[in-house]
Backbone as CSV, one residue per row, in Angstrom:
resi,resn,N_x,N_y,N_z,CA_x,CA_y,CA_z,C_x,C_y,C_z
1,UNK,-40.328,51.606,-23.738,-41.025,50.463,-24.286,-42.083,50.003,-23.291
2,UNK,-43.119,49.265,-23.888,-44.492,49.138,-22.739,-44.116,47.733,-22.512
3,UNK,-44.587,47.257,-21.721,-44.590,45.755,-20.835,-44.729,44.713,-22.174
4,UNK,-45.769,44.834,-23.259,-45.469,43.744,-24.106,-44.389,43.451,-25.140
5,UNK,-43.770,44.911,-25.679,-42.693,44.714,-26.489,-41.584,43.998,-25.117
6,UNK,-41.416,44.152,-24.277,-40.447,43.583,-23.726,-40.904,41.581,-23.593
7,UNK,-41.895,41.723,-23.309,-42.358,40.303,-23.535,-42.276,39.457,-24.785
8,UNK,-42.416,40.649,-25.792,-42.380,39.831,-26.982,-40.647,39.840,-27.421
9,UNK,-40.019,40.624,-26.822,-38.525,40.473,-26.795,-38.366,39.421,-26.134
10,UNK,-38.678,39.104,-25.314,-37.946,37.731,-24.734,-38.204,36.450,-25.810
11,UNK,-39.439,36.832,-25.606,-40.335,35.751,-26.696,-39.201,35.315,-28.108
12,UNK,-38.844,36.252,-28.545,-38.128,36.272,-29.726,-36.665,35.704,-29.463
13,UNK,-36.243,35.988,-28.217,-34.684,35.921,-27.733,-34.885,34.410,-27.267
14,UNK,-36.012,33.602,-26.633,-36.217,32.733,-26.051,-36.177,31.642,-27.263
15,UNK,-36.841,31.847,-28.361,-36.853,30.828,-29.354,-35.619,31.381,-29.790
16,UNK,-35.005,32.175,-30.319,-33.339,32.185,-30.704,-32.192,31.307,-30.413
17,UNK,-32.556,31.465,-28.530,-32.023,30.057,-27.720,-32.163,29.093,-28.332
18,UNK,-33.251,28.497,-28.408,-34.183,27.395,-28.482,-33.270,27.292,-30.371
19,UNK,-33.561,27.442,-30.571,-32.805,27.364,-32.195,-31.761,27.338,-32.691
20,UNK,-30.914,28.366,-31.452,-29.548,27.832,-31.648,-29.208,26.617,-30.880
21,UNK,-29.813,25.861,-30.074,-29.845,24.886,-29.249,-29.744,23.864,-29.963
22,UNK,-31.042,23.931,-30.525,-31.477,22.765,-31.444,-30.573,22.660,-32.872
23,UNK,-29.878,23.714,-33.560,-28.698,23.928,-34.751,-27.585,22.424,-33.982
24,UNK,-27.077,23.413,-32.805,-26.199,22.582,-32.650,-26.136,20.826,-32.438
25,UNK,-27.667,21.025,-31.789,-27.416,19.209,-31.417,-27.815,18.496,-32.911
26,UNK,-28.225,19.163,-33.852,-28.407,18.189,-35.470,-26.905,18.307,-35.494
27,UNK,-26.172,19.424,-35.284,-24.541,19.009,-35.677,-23.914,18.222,-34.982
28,UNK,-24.168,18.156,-33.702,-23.752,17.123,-33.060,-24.523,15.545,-33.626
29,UNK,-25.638,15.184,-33.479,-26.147,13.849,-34.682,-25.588,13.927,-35.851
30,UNK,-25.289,14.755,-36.481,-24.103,14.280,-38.341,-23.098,13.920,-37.883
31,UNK,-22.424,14.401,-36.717,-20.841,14.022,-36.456,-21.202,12.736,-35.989
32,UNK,-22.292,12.381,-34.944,-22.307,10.769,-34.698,-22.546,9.682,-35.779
33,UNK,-23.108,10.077,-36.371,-23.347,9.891,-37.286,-22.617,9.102,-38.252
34,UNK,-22.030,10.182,-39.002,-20.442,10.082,-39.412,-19.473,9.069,-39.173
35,UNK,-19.011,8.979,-37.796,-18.498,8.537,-37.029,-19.161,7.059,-36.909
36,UNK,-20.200,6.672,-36.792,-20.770,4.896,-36.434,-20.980,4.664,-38.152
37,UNK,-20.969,5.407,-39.250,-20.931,5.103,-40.305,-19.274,4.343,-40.504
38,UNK,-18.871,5.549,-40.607,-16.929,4.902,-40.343,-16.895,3.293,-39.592
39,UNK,-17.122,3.313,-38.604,-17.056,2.224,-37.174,-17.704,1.295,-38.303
40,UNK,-19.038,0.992,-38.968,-19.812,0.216,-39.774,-19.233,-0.324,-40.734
41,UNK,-18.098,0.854,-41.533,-17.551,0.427,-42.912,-16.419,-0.543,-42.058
42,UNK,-15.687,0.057,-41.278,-14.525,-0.694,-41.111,-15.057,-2.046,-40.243
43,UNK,-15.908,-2.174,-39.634,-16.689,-3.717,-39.259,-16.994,-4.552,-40.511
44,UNK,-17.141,-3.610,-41.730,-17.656,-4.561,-42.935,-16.135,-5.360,-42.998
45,UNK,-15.406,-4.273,-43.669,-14.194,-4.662,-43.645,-13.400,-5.984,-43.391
46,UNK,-13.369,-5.801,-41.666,-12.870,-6.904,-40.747,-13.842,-8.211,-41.274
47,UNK,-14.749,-8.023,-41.395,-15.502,-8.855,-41.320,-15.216,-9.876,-42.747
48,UNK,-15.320,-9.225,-43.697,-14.899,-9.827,-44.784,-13.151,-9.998,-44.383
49,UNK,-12.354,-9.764,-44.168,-11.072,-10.402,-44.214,-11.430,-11.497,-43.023
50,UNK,-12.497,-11.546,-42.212,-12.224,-12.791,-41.176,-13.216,-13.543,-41.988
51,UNK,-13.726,-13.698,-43.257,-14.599,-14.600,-43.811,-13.743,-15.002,-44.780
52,UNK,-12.417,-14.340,-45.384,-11.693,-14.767,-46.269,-10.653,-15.976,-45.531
53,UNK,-10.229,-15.320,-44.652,-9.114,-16.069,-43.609,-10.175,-17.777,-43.607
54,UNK,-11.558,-17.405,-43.012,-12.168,-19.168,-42.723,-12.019,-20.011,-43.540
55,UNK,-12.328,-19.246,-45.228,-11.967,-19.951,-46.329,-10.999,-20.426,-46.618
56,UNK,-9.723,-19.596,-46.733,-8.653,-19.972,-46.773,-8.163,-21.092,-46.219
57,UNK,-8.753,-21.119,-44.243,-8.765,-22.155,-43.654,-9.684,-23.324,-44.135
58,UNK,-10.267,-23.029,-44.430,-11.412,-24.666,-44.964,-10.309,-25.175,-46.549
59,UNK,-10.123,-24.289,-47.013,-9.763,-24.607,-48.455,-8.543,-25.820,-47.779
60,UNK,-7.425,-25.232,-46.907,-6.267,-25.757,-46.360,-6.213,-27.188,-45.784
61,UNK,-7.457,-26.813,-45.086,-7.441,-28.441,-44.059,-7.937,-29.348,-45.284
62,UNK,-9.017,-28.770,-46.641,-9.204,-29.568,-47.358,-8.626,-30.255,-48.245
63,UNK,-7.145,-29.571,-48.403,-5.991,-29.804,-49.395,-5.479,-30.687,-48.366
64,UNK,-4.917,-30.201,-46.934,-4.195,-31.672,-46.398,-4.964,-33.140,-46.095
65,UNK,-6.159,-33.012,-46.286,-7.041,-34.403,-45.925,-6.467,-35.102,-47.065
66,UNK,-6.734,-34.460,-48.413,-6.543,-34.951,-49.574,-5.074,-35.233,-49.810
67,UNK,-3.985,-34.641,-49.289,-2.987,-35.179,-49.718,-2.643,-36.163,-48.753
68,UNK,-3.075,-36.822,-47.531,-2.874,-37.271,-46.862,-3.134,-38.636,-47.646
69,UNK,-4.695,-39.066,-48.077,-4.920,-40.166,-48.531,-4.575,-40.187,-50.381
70,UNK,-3.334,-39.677,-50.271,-2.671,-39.994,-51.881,-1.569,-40.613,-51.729
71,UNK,-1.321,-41.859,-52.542,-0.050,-42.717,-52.073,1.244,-41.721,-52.882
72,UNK,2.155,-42.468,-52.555,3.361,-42.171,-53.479,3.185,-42.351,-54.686
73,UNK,2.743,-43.775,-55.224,2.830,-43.836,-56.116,1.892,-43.124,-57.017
74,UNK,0.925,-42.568,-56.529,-0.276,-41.668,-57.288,-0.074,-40.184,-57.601
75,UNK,1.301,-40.115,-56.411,1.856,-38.599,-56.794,2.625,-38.876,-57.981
76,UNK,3.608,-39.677,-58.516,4.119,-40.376,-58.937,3.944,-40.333,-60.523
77,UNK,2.415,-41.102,-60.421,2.137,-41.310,-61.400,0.954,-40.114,-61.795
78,UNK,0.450,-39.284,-61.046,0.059,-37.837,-61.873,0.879,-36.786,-62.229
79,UNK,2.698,-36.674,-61.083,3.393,-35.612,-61.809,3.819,-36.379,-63.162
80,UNK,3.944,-37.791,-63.555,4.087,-38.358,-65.045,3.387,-38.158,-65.950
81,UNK,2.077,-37.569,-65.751,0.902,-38.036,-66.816,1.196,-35.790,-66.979
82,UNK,1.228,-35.440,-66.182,1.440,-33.737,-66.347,2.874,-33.282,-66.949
83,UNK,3.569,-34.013,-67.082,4.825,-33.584,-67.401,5.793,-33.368,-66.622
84,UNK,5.706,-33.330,-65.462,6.665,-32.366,-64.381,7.722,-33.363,-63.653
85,UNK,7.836,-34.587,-63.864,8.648,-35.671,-63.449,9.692,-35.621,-64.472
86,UNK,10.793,-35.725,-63.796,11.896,-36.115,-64.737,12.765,-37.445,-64.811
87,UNK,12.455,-37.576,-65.660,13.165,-39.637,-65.842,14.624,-39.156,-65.613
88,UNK,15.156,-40.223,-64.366,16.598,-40.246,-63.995,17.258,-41.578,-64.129
């Protein structure tokens, strides 16, 4: 073989490198990929059960304010007007 087929052999073997180089690191970016997608969903996730939990908490403290300023007799006289009192 003369001096340029060997040059152009490298040439050819050199981008081969170069290509299988570059194959692998796009496979390596899908797996990261992948992976901070996952990490993203399950942050949605958390995130919504710690926005349900605040509610829950606001709803709570808002039910005890309210039962706080209800007399007896107003409990009294709304389980009467609902039915749920029983005359003794």
């Amino acid at each position: 073989m003369t001096l340029s087929a060997y040059i152009w052999l490298t040439i050819i073997a050199l981008l081969g490198v170069l290509f299988a180089f570059l194959w692998l690191k796009v496979a390596q970016a899908k797996k990261q990929i992948a992976t901070y997608q996952q990490i993203a969903e399950r942050l949605k996730q958390q995130q919504a059960a710690a926005q349900a939990q605040i509610k829950n908490y606001q709803e709570k403290t808002k039910n005890e304010e309210n039962s706080r300023s209800v007399s007896r007799d107003d409990v009294v006289d709304r389980l009467q007007q609902a039915g749920d009192l029983r005359n003794e």
